[in-house]
C-alpha positions in Angstrom: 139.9 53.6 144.2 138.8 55.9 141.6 139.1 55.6 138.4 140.3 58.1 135.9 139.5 58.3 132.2 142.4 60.2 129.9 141.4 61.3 126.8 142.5 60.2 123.3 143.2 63.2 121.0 142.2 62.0 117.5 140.5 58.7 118.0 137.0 58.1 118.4 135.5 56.9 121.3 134.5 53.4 119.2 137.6 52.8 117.4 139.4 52.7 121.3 136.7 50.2 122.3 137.6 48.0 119.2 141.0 48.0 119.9 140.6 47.6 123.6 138.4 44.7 122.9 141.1 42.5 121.1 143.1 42.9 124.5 140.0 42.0 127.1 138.4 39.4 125.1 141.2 36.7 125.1 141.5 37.9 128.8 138.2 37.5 129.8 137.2 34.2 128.4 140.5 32.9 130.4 139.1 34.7 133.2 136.1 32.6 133.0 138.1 29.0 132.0 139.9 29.8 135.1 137.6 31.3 137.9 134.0 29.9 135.9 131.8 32.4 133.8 129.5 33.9 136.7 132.6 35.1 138.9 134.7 36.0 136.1 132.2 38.2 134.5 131.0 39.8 137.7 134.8 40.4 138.4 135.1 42.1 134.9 132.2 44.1 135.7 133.2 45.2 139.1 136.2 46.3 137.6 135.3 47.6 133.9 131.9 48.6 134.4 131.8 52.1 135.3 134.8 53.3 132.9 132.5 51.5 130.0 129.6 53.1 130.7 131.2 56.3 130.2 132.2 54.9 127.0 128.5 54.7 125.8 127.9 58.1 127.1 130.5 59.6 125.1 129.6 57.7 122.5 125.9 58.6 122.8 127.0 62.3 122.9 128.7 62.0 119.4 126.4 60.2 118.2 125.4 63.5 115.9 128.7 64.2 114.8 129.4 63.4 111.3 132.3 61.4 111.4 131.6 58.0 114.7 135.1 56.6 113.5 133.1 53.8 111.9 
């Protein structure tokens, strides 16, 4: 299944990680209370990996701009 990545007019790249974070975070870690921490984390990976890679890249690529979101 391929993934596909919308893009967020007027937020930065790292301010949608933050917020995505308060979302995954509780989820993982009861991911990994449930299933144990090397399958839950290689689950999450399988399934978040390549989407948060593309994060970084972005990230990486406005990394000159003025204004990160920060």
């Amino acid at each position: 299944m391929q993934q596909e990545r919308e893009v967020s007019v007027g937020v930065p790249v790292i301010q949608q990680v933050k917020i995505q974070a308060q979302v995954l975070i509780p989820l993982i870690k009861a991911l990994q209370a449930e299933l144990g921490e090397e399958r839950a984390n290689a689950l999450v990976r399988r399934a978040l990996g390549d989407i948060y890679r593309c994060y970084g890249e972005d990230f990486r690529r406005t990394r000159n701009e003025k204004n990160l979101g920060t």
